[in-house]
N, C-alpha and C positions, 0 to 999 in steps of 0.2 A: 762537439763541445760536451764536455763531460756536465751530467745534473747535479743541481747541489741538492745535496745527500739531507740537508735541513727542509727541502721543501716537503709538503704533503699534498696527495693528489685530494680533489674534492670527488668527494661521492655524493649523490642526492639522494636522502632518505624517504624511503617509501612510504605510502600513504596506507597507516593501517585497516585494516577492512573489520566492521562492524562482526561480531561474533553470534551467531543463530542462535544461539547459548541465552543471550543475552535475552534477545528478541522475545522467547518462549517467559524466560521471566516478568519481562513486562504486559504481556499480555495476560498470563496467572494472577498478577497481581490486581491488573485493570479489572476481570472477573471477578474475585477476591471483592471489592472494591464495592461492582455492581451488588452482590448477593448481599451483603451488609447491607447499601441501604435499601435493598427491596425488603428485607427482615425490618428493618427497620419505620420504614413506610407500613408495613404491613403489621408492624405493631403497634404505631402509632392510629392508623383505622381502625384496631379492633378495640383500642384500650377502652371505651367507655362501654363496650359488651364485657371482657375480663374481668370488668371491676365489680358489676353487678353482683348483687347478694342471691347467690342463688338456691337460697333457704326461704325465698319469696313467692309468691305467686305471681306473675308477671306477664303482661302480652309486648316484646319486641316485632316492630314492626320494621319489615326488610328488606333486600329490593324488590322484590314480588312475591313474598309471602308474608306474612303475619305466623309467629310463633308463639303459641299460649304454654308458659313455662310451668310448672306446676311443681316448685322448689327442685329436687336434684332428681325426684321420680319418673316424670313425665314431658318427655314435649311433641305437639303436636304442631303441628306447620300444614297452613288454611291458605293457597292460595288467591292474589287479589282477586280471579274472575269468580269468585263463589258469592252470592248472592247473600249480602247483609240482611235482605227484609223486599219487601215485594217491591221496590222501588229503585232499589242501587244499589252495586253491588260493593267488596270492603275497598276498591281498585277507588272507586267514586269520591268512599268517606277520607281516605285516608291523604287523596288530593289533596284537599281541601282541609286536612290537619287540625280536624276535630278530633278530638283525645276523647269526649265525654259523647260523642257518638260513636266512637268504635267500640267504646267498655261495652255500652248498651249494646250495641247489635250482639258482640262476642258473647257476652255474658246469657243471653236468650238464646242461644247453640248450646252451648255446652253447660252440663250438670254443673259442674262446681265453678264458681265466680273467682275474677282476675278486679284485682283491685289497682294496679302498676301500668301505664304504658312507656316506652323507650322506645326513642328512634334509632336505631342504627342503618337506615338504607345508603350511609356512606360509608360501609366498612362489612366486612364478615363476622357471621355470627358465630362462637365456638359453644357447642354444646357436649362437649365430651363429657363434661360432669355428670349427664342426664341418661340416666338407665335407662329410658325407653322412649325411641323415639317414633313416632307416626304419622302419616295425612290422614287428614279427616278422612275418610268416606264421602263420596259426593255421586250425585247423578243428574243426567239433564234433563229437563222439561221446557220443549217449545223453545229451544236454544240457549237457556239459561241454566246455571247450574247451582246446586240447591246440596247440602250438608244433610246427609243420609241421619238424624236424629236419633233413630233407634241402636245405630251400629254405634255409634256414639257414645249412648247410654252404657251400652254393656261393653265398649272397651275402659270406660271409666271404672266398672265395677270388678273387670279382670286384671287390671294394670295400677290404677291410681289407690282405691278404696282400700279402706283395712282387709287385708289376707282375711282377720278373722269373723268380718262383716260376710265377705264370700261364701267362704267356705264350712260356715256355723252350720253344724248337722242340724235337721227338721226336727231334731228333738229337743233341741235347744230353744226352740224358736215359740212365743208366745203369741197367740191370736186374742183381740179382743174382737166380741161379736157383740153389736148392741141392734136390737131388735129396732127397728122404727115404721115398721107396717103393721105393726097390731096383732099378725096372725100367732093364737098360742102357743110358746114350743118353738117358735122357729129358729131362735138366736142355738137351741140347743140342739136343735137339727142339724142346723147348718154343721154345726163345732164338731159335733159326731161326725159327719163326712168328712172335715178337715183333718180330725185323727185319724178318722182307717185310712185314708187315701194319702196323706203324706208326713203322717205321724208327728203332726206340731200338734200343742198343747193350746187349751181355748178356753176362756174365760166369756161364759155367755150373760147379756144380761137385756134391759129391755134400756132404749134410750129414752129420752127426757120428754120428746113429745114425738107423736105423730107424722111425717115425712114423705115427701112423694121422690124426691131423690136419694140416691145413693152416694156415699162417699169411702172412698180409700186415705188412711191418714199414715202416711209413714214416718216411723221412729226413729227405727235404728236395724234397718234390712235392706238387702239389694234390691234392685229390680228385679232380677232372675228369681229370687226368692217370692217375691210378691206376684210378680206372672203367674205363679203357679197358684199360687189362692186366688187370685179373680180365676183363673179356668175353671174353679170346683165351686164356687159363685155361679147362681141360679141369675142374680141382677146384670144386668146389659150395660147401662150406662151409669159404672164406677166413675165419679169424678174426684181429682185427687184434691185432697184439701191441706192447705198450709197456712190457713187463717185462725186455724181453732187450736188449741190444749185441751187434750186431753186428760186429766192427771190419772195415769197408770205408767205398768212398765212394762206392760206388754211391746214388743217390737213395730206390730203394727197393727191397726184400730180400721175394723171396716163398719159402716155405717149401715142398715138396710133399708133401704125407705121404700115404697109400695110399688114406685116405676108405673102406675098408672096412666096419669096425666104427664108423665114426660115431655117435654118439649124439644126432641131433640130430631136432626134428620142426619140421614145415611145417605149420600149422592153418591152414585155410581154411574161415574164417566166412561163413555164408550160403545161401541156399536159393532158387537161379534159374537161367536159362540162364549169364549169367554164370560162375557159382559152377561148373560143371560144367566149362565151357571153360574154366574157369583150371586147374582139376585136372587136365584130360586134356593140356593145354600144359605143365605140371610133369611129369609121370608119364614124356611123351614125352621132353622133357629129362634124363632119367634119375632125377629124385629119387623115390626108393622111399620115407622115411618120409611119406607126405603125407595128413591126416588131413579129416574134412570134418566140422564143426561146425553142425547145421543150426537155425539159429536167427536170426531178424530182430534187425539192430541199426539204427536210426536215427543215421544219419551223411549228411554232406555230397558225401562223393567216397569213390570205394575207396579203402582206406589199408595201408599195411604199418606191423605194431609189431612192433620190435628192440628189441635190446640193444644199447646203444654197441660194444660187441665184436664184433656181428653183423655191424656197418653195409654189406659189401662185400654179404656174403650175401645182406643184405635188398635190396640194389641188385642184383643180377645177377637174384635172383625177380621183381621188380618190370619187369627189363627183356622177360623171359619173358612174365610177364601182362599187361603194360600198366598196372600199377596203380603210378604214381611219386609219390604221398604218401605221406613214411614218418615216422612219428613213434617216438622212442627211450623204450624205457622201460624201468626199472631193475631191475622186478621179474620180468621176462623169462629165462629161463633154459635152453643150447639150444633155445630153442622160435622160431620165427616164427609172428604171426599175420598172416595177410592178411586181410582184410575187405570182403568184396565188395558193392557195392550195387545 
């Protein structure tokens, strides 16, 4: 029987197959997708650091460091195990989310004062704006760890301080010498050795009374610069003074008082050759209170502990023994300790 020519056979249409083409695009895009919002997470964590005025002086505190800002010059980053003060360390204070005790601890470390604190320990800190960035200096004692003070001092005066504070030639630089021991001539003694020896200019004159201590008054000079005039200084225990005005313009104002009746003592911790030869380098130097503590402490390097007030003292002992790690501490009272290893 012949087919009618009108019918159509059925064919069944295939089932088209998914194209790899595709496949690669949705997953680029998935990608795509993720990166956006981790930039975006990731801006949204940092925005309350971005926003920050960074013509400020500021301490942000982090997820384990503490950052002392010092406008777009300077930042220094202090981790939390370093030792606030003989008691607790910044790990302790910053628990516990006292603002007006972390200023304080911070502010007793380092030369120049933070007035700002910021929390950002829920996000990253961007410091790209800040020319120089450092960790403190730190070292241990008896398993604690303590902010190296001296190294401190003088990265502040190499990095943060006016260039032309630094670098001001010794003939720029003014000495006032005010006599307060009575002996005659001495204010003009002194002035005369400060000329030949490093050629700063000296205004000598006699102080106002009588004095058994000595004082350094700094104006407007480094540290580095002033080390060098207490070493050419005959007096032992320069204490620095920031109580008084002086009206001059000299840079910086030494005091000379008689050092008779001093009431000051030199402890020297430790029990070795060392420890002997520091004492008998002291003694020869003329320091009479000098004590000797014999007992093992477990530290990294000799170290000297002062009093912020001490700090020339503890510098000129330390130029004596050799031992230039000094770390400042508050609970310190005429005493120095030196610590020999």
């Amino acid at each position: 029987m012949a087919k009618n020519s009108s019918s159509v056979d059925y064919v069944p249409k295939r089932k088209k197959k998914n194209s790899p083409l595709g496949l690669i695009y949705v997953i680029i895009g998935l990608i795509a997708i993720a990166a956006l919002l981790f930039l975006l997470i990731r801006n949204l964590r940092t925005e309350k650091v971005t926003k920050l005025d960074m013509t400020k002086r500021q301490l942000l505190v982090g997820k384990s460091n503490l950052f002392a800002i010092y406008e777009d010059k300077l930042a220094l980053s202090i981790p939390f195990e370093i030792s606030a003060n003989k008691d607790e360390t910044f790990q302790e204070i910053v628990d516990r989310k006292d603002e007006s005790a972390l200023l304080e601890a911070i502010n007793k470390i380092l030369p120049e004062k933070l007035a700002y604190v910021y929390w950002v320990n829920d996000g990253e800190i961007d410091l790209l704006g800040v020319k120089e960035k450092k960790t403190v200096p730190d070292t241990s004692i008896d398993g604690k760890r303590y902010v190296i003070t001296s190294t401190i001092n003088n990265l502040f005066d190499e990095l943060y301080n006016e260039k032309e504070m630094v670098t001001r030639s010794n003939e720029n630089i003014i000495v006032d010498i005010l006599n307060a021991n009575g002996r005659s001539g001495y204010a003009r003694r002194t002035g005369e050795k400060i000329e030949e020896k490093l050629l700063m200019k000296y205004n000598p004159a006699n102080y106002e009374t009588l004095i058994d201590e000595s004082y350094i008054i700094i104006n407007d000079i480094s540290k580095e610069k002033a080390q060098e005039i207490v070493m050419e200084l005959e007096e032992k225990y320069l204490k620095i003074r920031e109580d008084v005005t002086v009206p001059t313009l000299a840079n910086v104002v030494v005091i000379l008082g008689k050092e008779e009746k001093v009431v000051f003592e030199v402890n020297v911790i430790g029990d070795n050759d060392n420890t002997v030869a520091a004492i008998e380098e002291l003694k020869k130097q003329g320091y009479s209170n000098v004590k000797n503590t014999k007992t093992d402490s477990t530290i990294e390097n000799s170290i000297i502990e002062y009093s912020p007030e001490d700090y020339y003292i503890a510098y000129k002992l330390g130029q004596y023994t050799g031992v230039t790690t000094m770390i400042e501490k508050d609970d310190l009272k005429d005493r120095i300790n030196i610590i020999i290893k």
